[in-house]
N, C-alpha and C positions, 0 to 999 in steps of 0.2 A: 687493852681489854675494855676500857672503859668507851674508847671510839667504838668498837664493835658491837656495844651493849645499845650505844647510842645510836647505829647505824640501823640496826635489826628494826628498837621499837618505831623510829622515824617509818621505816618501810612497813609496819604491820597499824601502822595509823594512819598511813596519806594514800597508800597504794590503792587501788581499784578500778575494776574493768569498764568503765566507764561507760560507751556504745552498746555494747554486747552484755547480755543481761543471761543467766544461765535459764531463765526459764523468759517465756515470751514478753516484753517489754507492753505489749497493748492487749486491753482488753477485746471481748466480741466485738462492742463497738468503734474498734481501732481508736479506743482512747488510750493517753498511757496512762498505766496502774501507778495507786499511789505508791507504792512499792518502788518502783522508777524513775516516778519522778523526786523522790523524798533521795534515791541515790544520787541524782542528778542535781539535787538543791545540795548535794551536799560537796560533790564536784564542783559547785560554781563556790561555796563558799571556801572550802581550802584553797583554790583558784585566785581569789581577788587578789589585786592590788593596793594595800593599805584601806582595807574596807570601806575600795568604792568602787569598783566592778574588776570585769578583766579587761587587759590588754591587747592588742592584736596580737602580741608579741605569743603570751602565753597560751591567746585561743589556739593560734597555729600550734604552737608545740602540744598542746592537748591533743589536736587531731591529727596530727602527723604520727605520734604513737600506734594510732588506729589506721595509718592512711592503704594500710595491705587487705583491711576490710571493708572498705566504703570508697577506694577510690579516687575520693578528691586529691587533686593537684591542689600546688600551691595558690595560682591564680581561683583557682572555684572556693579554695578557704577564705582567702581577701573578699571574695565578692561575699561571701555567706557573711563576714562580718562586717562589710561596709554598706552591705541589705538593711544591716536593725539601726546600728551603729551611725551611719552617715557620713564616718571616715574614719580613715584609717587610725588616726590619733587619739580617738578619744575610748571608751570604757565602755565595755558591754555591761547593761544590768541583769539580775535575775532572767526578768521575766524575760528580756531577749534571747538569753542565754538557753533557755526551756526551748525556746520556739524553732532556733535552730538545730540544736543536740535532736529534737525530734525529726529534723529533716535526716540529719545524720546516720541515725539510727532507724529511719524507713528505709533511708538506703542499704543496709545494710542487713535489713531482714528483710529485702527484695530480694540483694543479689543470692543471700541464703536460696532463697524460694526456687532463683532461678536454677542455681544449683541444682537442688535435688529435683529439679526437671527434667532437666537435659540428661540427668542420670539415669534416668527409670528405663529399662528396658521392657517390652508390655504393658507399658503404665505402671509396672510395680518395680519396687527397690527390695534387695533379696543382701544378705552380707556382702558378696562379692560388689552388686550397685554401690554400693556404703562404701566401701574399703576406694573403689573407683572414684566415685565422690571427692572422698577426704583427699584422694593423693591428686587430685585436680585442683584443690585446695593450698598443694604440698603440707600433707600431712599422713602419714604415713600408721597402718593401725594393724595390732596380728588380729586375728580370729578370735583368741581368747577376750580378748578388750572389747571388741565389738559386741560379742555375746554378751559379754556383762552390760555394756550399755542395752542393748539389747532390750536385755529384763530388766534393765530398771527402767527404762523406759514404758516397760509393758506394752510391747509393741511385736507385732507376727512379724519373726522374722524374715516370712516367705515374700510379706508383705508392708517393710517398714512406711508409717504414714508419716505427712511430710511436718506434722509437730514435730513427731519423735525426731527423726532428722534432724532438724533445728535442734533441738537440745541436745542430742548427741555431739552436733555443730560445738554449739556452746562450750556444752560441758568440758570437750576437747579442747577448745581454744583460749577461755579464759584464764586457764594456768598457765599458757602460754605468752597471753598476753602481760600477766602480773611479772616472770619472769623477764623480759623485756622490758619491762618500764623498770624490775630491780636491778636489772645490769646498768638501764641508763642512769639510773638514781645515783646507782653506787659509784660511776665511773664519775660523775660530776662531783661523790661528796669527797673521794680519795682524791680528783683534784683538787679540789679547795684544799682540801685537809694538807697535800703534798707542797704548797705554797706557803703554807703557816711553818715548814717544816725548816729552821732553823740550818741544819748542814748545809 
């Protein structure tokens, strides 16, 4: 009981979507919001290693989480870290840490972009674009879910615009993404925990 108790608050305090922001990461003038970057200051700080940067070890495992949205191989993660960094051994700081997370996440509200390009039929995206879209994505959505995004979006659905999209995007994938990172969480803390286990 008490592992499980232990298990939950661990994952409702360290867990978060890191890259993928439910609403737009950059301002008009493709700066990021403080809003973003205050999440990403707070990603690098749960991150550190004995409070003094991070590791190659753990940058990779940070993006490797995400690598089904932005792509990078493992070779392009070493090079984004050994870009600030200088090698592979030693400790990324903050402000490094900002500078690349931002490359990451422009990639990743490119390939968004490019997405819903390639989807538009007439230049416009209609449900059916959307539903195509998402299952190009592998993500898979009825009618009725769409609509509601939809209107919360407040977006013609004759004519979804390419924000809306994008948050749509989001909105769909960041519970997905959180799910994923609690399955890997959890799978690592029942291992440890089944090691401590005396039988």
């Amino acid at each position: 009981m008490y592992i499980f108790f232990f298990i939950m608050m661990y994952l409702a305090s360290s867990l978060s979507n890191a890259f993928l922001f439910t609403v737009p990461p950059f301002d008009e003038n493709s700066k990021l919001t403080d809003t973003s970057e205050t999440e990403l200051k707070h990603i690098f700080q749960k991150s550190k290693c004995h409070d003094e940067g991070i590791d190659f070890v753990r940058f990779k495992n940070l993006l490797l989480n995400f690598n089904f949205l932005h792509k990078y191989d493992e070779h392009e993660i070493e090079y984004l870290f050994i870009e600030v960094v200088g090698e592979i051994y030693g400790l990324m700081d903050e402000k490094q840490f900002l500078k690349q997370a931002i490359k990451v996440i422009e990639r990743i509200e490119k390939l968004i972009e490019n997405l819903y390009k390639i989807s538009l039929i007439n230049d416009k995206m209609t449900i059916t674009e959307l539903k195509s879209a998402l299952l190009k994505a592998k993500y898979t959505i009825k009618d009725e879910r769409a609509t509601e995004l939809i209107n919360i979006e407040k977006t013609d659905p004759q004519n979804i615009s390419r924000k809306a999209f994008r948050n749509i995007f989001a909105k769909l994938y960041v519970p997905c993404i959180q799910n994923q990172q609690e399955v890997t969480t959890l799978k690592k803390i029942f291992s440890s925990y089944e090691t401590l286990d005396p039988r």
